[in-house]
FIKE-767515 format. One record per residue (C-alpha): residue in three letters; x, z, y. Coordinates in steps of 0.05 Angstrom, whole numbers, plus 5000, padded with zeros to 4 digits. Layout:
<recs>
ALAXZY;...
</recs>
This chain:
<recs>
UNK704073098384;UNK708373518340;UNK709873078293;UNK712072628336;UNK719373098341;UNK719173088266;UNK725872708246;UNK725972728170;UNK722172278125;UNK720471758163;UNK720771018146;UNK725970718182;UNK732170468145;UNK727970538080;UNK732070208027;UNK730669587998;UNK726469637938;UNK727769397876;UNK724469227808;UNK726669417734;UNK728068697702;UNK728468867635;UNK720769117639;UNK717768517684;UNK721267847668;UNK719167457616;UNK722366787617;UNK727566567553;UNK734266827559;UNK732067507593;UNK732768197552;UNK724368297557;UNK723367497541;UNK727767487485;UNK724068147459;UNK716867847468;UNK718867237437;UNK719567597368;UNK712367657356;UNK706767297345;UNK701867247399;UNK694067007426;UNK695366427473;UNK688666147480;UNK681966167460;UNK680765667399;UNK675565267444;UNK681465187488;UNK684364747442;UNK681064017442;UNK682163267445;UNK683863217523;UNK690763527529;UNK691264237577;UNK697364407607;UNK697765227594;UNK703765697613;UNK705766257571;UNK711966647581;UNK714466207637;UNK714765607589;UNK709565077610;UNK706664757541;UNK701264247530;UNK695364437485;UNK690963957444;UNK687063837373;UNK687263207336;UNK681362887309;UNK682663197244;UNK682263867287;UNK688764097280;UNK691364447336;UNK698164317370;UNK703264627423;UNK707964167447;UNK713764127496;UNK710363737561;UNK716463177575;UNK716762657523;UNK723162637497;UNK722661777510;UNK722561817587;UNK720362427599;UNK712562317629;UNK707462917619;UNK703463007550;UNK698863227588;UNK695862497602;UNK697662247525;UNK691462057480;UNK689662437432;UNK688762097362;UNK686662217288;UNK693562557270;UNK697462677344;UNK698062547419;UNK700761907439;UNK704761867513;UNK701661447563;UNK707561047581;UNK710660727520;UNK706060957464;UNK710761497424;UNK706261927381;UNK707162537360;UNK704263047306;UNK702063757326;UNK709163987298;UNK711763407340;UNK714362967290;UNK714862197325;UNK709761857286;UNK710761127317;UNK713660897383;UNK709460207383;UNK714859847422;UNK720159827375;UNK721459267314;UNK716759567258;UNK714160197301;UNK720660507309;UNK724760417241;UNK729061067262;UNK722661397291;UNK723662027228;UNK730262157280;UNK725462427341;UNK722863017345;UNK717863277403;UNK719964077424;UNK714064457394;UNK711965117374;UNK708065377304;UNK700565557307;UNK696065987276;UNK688265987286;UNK685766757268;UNK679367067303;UNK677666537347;UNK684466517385;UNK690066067384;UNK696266457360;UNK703666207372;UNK711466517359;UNK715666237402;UNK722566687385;UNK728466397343;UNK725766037271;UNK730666407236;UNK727767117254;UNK720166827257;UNK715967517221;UNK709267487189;UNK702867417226;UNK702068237238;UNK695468617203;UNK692669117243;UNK688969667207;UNK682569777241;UNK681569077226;UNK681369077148;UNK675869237099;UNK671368807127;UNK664068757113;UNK659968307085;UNK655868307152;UNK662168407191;UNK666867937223;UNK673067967283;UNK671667527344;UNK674967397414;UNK671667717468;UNK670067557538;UNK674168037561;UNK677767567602;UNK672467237641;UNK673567087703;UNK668967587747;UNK668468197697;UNK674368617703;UNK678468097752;UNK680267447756;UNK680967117705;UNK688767037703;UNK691367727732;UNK696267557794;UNK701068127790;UNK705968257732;UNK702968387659;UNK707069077647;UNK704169377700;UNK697469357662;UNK700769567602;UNK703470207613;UNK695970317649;UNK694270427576;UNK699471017573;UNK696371267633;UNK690071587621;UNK690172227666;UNK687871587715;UNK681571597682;UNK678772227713;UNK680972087790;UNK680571207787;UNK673871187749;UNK670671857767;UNK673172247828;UNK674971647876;UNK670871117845;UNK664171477813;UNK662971397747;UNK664570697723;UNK662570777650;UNK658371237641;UNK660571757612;UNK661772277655;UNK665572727613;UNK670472287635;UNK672172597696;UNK673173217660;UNK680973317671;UNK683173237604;UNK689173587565;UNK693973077540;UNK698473047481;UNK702072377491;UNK707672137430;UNK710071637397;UNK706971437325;UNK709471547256;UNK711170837260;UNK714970857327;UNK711470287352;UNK706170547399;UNK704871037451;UNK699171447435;UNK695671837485;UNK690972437458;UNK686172737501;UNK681973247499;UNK676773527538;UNK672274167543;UNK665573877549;UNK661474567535;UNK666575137559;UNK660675657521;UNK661175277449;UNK668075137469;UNK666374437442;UNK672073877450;UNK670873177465;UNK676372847435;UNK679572037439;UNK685771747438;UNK688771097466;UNK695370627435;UNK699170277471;UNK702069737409;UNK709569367417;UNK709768897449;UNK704068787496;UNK697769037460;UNK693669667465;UNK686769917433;UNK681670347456;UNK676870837432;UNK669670507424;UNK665470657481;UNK659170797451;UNK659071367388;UNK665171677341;UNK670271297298;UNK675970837298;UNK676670347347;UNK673669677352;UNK677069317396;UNK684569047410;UNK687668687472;UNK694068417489;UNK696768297562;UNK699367557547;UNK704967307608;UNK703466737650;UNK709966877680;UNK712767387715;UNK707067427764;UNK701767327721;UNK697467447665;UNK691367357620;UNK687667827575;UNK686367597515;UNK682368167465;UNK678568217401;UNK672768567376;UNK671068837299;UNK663368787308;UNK656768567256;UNK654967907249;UNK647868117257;UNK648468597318;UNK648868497388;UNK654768097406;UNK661268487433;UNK657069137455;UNK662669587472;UNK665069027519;UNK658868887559;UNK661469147628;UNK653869087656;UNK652069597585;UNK657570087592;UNK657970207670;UNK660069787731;UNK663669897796;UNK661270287852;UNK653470557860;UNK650369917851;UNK653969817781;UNK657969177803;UNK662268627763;UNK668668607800;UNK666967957819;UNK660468107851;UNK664068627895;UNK665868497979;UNK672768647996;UNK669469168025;UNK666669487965;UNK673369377929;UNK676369867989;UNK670870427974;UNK670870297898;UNK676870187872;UNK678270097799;UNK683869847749;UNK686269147788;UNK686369477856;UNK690570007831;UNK695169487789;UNK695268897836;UNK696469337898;UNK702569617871;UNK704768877884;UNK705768207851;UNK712268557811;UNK712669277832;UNK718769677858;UNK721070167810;UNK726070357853;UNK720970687896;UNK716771117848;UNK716471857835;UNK715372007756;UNK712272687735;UNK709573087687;UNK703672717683;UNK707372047683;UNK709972177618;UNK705971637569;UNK709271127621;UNK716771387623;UNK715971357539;UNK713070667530;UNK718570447582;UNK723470707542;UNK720770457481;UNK720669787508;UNK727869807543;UNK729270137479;UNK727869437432;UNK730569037483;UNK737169287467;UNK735869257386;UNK734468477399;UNK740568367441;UNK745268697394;UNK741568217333;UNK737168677310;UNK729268587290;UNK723569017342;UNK719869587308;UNK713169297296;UNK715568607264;UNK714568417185;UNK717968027145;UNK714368237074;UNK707468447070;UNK708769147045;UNK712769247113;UNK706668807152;UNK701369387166;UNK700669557237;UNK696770327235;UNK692270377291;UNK689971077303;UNK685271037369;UNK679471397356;UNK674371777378;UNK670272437357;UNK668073157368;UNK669773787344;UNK671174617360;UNK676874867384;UNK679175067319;UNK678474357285;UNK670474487261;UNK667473787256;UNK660873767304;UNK654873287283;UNK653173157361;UNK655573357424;UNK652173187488;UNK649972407469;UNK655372297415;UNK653772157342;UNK657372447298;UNK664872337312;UNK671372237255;UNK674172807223;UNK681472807254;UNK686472457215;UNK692273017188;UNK697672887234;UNK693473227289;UNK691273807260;UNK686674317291;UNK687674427372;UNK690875007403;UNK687875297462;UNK693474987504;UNK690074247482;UNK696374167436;UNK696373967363;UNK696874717332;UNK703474767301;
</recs>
């Protein structure tokens, strides 16, 4: 009954939340579109891409997707520019997509390649052009930059990613499936997954404490020390964590996770030491949605996409669940990554949040973000953009491995192989879990 006399705190004439715009909206002409726009990015799967046109959105923009019989892809404005009726029900041919109504055909770069109706197939037809956007095919994904021609950078190289192989190759991975992780297009703003990957004291309460142990590994819900910064390159938040995993050795389980400008992040592999594998990029519907779209560096010859086999590396709750084999029920008891995101709202209120100390991998890659919104509004180029290949490297540090408190390399600890000697810029660790100075 007492609290019922307690006057302070409560929720009447709470004040209207509000969200940040320049982190959430993604549409052209805002400060967050304009800065996405400046890179190149995985639209769709290459399979995606086929003779019967498919409306897709991507950064508020609705665009119709096809191949020609030659199987070049295209990405084309949807209105024809005749009368204005939807590529989406134009026929695909041997060299375009020809609108249903009156025949106009364009190329994938939508050059008008005849308009049937006019003396001679259009004598002036060279005068049309179809809105479109340039495509790259790389990895098994459809790849697009749809910022201003003039500042249009190379397609990015990623460093984990070179070197490859003879028995190696980079593929898209499932990671987007419908059913696995969440629906298959995310319905709550992209950024909010984002900065999840600047986030990882969740990892011990989400996927351990509250959740069990959804991968496991259950040195995860150790409660690591972390070291987040930015890179040498000052495009990515890197989180580095480290925890104790035998307090008598003193031995150090070690990983770190980037979050990459604009919308990417990789993670450590799941199984074993070494670089990382893997990288994924939160690609906007709109401003309420989202679809992942993700790569893995894997063998030719090996299993396919092993660090990425939910049903392999864990599940949720005790029964080791896809999320989409879960009762809303079960999502209640079990939360894990969408229930956190999604919950927060379909754009959450910044307005309403508390930062702390452990918030800090979030308040830098917002203000990294915020940060190259303003360079792009004042005519500047984004960190992270190339325009010559010597300037083209993107350095991807996210790694995994093991070693002693004062930097020794260990061969195994617990059921790890043996991990990658830390790259200089970390040093040995301090007993406070900091890079030693």
């Amino acid at each position: 009954m007492q609290t019922a006399f307690d006057t302070k705190g409560r929720a009447y004439g709470h004040a209207k939340p509000s969200h940040d715009p320049v982190l959430v909206e993604v549409g052209p002409g805002t400060p967050g579109g304009e800065l996405l726009r400046r890179y190149w990015h995985p639209i769709a799967h290459s399979a995606d891409a086929t003779d019967l046109p498919k409306e897709i959105t991507r950064f508020g923009e609705k665009l119709i997707l096809f191949r020609n019989k030659k199987g070049e892809a295209g990405l084309l404005y949807p209105r024809c520019i005749h009368r204005g009726t939807s590529l989406l029900y134009g026929r695909v041919e041997e060299d375009g997509i020809r609108c249903c109504y009156h025949g106009w055909k364009f190329s994938t770069e939508g050059k008008c390649l005849d308009q049937p109706c006019e003396p001679k197939g259009g004598v002036a037809k060279h005068n049309y052009r179809q809105p479109w956007y340039p495509i790259l095919e790389k990895w098994g994904a459809i790849w697009t930059y749809m910022g201003p021609p003039e500042k249009q950078p190379l397609f990015p190289e990623y460093s984990h990613f070179q070197n490859l192989g003879a028995d190696e190759e980079i593929v898209a991975n499932p990671r987007d499936e419908a059913g696995v992780f969440g629906p298959s297009v995310m319905d709550y703003n992209w950024f909010q997954f984002w900065e999840n990957a600047a986030d990882t004291f969740h990892v011990p309460i989400l996927h351990h404490a509250i959740s069990g142990d959804q991968f496991k590994q259950t040195r995860l819900g150790i409660m690591p020390k972390i070291n987040v910064f930015y890179n040498k390159q000052g495009n990515s938040v890197v989180s580095d964590n480290i925890r104790v995993v035998d307090e008598g050795e003193e031995y150090i389980y070690r990983g770190t996770v980037q979050a990459i400008m604009p919308n990417a992040m990789a993670l450590p592999p799941f199984f074993g030491g070494g670089v990382s594998k893997d990288l994924t990029f939160m690609v906007p519907v709109d401003d309420t949605n989202f679809v992942l779209i993700g790569f893995t560096r894997q063998k030719k010859s090996g299993p396919a996409m092993p660090d990425f086999d939910f049903r392999q590396i864990g599940g949720i709750g005790p029964e080791m669940k896809l999320w989409g084999e879960l009762t809303p029920q079960e999502r209640q008891r079990f939360p894990s990554d969408y229930e956190a995101q999604a919950s927060q709202g379909k754009i959450t209120t910044h307005s309403e949040e508390h930062l702390v100390t452990s918030d800090k991998g979030v308040a830098l890659l917002r203000k990294l973000y915020r940060e190259n919104c303003e360079k792009v509004a004042r005519g500047e180029d984004p960190v992270g953009v190339g325009f010559k290949p010597a300037d083209n490297m993107i350095e991807v540090v996210t790694r995994i491995w093991s070693e002693t408190r004062d930097g020794k390399e260990l061969p195994y600890v617990n059921d790890w192989p043996k991990g990658m000697k830390p790259p200089a810029e970390y040093g040995s660790v301090s007993h406070s879990g900091k890079p030693a100075a």
